[in-house]
C-alpha positions as CSV (number, residue, x, y, z in Angstrom):
1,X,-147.8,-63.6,46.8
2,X,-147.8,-67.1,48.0
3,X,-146.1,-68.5,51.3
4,X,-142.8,-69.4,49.2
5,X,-142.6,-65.6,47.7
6,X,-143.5,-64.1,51.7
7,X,-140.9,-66.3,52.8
8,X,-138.6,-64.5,50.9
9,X,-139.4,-61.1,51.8
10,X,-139.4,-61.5,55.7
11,X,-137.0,-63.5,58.0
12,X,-139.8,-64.0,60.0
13,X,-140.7,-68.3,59.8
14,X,-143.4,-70.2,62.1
15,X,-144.3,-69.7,64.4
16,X,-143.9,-65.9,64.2
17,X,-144.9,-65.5,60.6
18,X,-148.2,-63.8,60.7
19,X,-149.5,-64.0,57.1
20,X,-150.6,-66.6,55.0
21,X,-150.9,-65.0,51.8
22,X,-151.1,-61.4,50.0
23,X,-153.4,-61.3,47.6
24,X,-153.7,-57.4,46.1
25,X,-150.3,-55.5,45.9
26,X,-151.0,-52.0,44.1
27,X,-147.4,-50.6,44.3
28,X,-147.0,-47.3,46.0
29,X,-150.4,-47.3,47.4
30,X,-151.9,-50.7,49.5
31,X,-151.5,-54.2,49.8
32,X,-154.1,-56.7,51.7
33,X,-153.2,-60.3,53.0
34,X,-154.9,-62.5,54.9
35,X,-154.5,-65.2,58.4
36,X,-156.3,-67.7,59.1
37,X,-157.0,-68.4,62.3
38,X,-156.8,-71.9,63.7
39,X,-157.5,-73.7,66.9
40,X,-154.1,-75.2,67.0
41,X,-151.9,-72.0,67.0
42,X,-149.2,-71.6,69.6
43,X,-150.8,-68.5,70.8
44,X,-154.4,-70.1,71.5
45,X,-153.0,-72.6,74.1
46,X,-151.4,-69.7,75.9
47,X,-153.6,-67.1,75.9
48,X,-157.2,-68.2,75.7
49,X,-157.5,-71.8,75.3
50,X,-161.2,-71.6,76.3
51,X,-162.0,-70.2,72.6
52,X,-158.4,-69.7,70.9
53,X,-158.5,-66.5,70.0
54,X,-155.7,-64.7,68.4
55,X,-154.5,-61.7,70.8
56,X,-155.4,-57.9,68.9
57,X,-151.7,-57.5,69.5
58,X,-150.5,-60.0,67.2
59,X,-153.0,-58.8,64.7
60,X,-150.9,-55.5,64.6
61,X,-147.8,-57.6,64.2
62,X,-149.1,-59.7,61.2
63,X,-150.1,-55.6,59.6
64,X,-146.4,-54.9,59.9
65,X,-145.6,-57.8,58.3
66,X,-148.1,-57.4,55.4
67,X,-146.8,-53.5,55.1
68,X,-143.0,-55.3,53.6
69,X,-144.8,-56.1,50.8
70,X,-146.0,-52.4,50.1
71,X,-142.7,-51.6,50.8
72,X,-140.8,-53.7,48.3
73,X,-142.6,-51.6,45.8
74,X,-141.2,-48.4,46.6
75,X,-137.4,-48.6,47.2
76,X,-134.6,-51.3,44.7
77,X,-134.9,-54.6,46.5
78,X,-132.1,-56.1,44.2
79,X,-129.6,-53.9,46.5
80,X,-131.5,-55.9,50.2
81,X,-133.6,-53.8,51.7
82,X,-134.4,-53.7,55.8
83,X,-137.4,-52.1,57.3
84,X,-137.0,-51.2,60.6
85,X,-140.4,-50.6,63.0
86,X,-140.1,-47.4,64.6
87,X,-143.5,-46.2,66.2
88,X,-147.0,-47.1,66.2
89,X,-149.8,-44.4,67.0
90,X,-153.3,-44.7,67.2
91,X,-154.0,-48.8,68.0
92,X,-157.3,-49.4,68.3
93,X,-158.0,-53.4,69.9
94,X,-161.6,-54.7,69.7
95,X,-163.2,-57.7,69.6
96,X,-160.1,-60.4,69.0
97,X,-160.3,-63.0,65.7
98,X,-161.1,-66.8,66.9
99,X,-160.3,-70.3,65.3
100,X,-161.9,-70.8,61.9
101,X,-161.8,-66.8,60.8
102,X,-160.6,-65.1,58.4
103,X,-158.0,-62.0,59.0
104,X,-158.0,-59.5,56.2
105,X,-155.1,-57.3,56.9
106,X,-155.4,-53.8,54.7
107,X,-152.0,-51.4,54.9
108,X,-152.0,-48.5,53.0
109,X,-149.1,-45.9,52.5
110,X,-150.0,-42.8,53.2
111,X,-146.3,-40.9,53.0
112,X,-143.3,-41.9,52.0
113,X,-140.0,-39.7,52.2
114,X,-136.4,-39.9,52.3
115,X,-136.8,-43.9,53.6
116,X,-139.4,-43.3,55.9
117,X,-143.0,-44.4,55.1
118,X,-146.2,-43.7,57.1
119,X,-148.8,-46.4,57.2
120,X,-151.7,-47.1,58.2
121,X,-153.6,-50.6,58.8
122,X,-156.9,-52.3,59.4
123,X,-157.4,-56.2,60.6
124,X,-161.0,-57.0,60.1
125,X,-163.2,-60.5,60.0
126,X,-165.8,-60.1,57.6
127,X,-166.3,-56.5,58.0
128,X,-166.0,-56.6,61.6
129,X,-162.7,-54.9,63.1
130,X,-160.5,-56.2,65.0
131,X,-157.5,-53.8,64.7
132,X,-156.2,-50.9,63.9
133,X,-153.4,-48.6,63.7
134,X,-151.1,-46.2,62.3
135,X,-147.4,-47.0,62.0
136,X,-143.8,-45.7,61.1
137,X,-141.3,-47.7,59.2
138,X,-137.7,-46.9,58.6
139,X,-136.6,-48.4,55.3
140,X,-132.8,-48.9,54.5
141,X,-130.1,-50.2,52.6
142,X,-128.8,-54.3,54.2
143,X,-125.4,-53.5,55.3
């Protein structure tokens, strides 16, 4: 998926949208996407303009947004869809991404029932990992 198609998918636009591109979608199962991180992002200004790095939190953020994809896979999108972010356990925050690197976000599904799928993320930079954490998503029908 390209910006245009991920535009699409989330109502999230920038600033907010967290992911550039996804490039592996197996339906059902995972999907990874990537950020890159860049020196002139709203967030390095605030929060560390020393080195502008990207807070750990918002690397969680741009998993749950990569996890829609994964998502549209599994229940009729034709109908609207709405994924709702219930609960995330087990966030692990290490060393944060800075400008000119590479965030490859990995979600993968590990249950899905009755409109409620468990998943599970990584953020890494070349191996390294930056975050990580399990999550809960309600899926439902747009109203």
């Amino acid at each position: 998926m390209d910006s245009a198609a991920i535009l699409n998918v989330l109502a999230h636009r920038y600033p907010f949208l967290l992911v550039d591109s996804i490039n592996v979608i197996e339906p059902g199962r995972r999907v990874e996407g990537i950020k890159r991180v860049t020196g002139g992002e709203w967030f390095g200004a605030a929060w560390h303009p020393q080195d502008s790095a990207m807070p750990n939190t918002l690397a969680i953020e741009a998993l749950a947004q990569t996890s829609a994809a994964l998502l549209l896979g599994l229940v009729d999108a034709r109908a609207g869809v709405v994924g709702y972010f219930a609960a995330i356990e087990r966030v692990r925050l290490r060393d944060p991404a800075v400008a000119g690197d590479t965030l490859l976000l990995s979600v993968e599904l590990e249950s899905f029932r009755r409109g409620i799928a468990h998943l599970k993320g990584r953020a890494t930079v070349n191996g390294r990992r930056v975050a990580s954490a399990s999550f809960t998503t309600i899926v439902r029908a747009a109203a």
